[in-house]
Structures are given as C-alpha cells and as structure tokens.
Residue, then its C-alpha position, 0 to 999 in steps of 0.5 A: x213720170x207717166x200718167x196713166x188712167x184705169x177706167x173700170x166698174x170694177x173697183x176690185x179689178x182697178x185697184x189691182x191695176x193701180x196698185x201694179x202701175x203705181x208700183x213701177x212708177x206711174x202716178x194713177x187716176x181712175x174713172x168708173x163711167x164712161x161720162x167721168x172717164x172723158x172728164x178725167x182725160x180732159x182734166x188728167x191728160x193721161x199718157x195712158x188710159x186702161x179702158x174696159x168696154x163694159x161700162x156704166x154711162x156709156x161703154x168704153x168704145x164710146x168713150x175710145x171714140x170721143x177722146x180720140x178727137x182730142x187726146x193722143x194717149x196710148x188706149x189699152x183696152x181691158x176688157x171681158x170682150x174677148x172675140x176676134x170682132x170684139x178686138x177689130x172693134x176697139x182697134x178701129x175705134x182708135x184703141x192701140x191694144x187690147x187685153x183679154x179678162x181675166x188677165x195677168x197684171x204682170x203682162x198689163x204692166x210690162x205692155x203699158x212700160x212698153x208704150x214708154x219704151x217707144x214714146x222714149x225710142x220715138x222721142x230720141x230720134x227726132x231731131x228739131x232743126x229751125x223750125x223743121x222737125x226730123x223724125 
C-alpha cells in the first residue's frame, strides 16, 4: 500500500485530498507546517508528499529542501503559486511536479497513482544479480 502525506493549512483543502487518496487506496498522514511537515517524513516515510508552498512555520520549499537530504518521496507541489518561476522554483528545490490551486482532485490523484506506476514499471525491470544490480 502507498503512503502518502498532504502537507497544507488549509484544513478543508486536506481533507479533500485525503478523502480522495484514501478512496483509491492510499493510507494518509497530513501535517500543517513546515516544522511538523519533516517530523511526519521523518516518522511516516512517506512514499508520497502532497506539499503546498505557503505554509506556517516555515514555507513548503523549505520544507522540499530539507527532506531532500534524507527522504526519496516522490514531492508534488500543490499550491496557489502558480507563475512559471514560482514552478522553476519548486522543481529545483527537489520537488518532482507541481499542481496549480485551484485544482481538480481527480487529476491529483491520477498524477500521484502515476508516481506508482513508475516506481512498479522501474521496480519490474531491475534485476539483482549476486550482489550486482541490473536496472
């Protein structure tokens, strides 16, 4: 099962975006700072972290750049922020796509399944041999 962790102030907005994640599967944990947002990476090791960028605490590129030094989850950025150097941004900070408000829920999930479409694709095609591994 795919874990995935919505990261927004907006309570309303997150529970959206949980109720639609959990409805195809994902089990959901949420933070709503920046602070709590690395401790719940740190505790939940999320394969997934929904993210917005204005957060309390500290913003959500902050937060893209400090999980980048120990988490691999795939991060999509959700947020209001929707200029092209707002995007270039978040992408160089680490995050792997980026989601304009407002936004429609069906498209968020069918981008996060997708992220499990390739981990699956990219998992099938590595083959371990002794103690060398073919990708």
């Amino acid at each position: 099962m795919t874990h995935a962790l919505v990261v927004d102030d907006e309570q309303n907005l997150v529970d959206l975006v949980k109720s639609y994640l959990e409805r195809e599967g994902f089990t959901v944990a949420v933070a709503a700072d920046g602070p709590s947002a690395i401790e719940a990476v740190r505790r939940e090791q999320p394969d997934i972290v929904v993210l917005d960028l204005m957060l309390p605490g500290f913003d959500g590129l902050e937060v893209c750049r400090r999980l980048r030094q120990f988490s691999d989850a795939y991060v999509l950025m959700l947020t209001a922020r929707t200029e092209e150097v707002d995007r270039v941004v978040g992408l160089e900070v680490g995050a792997d796509d980026y989601l304009g408000k407002p936004f429609s829920p069906r498209e968020l999930v069918a981008r996060v399944k997708m992220t499990e479409w390739q981990h699956d694709t990219f998992s099938a095609r590595v083959i371990p041999i002794g103690g060398i591994v073919l990708a």
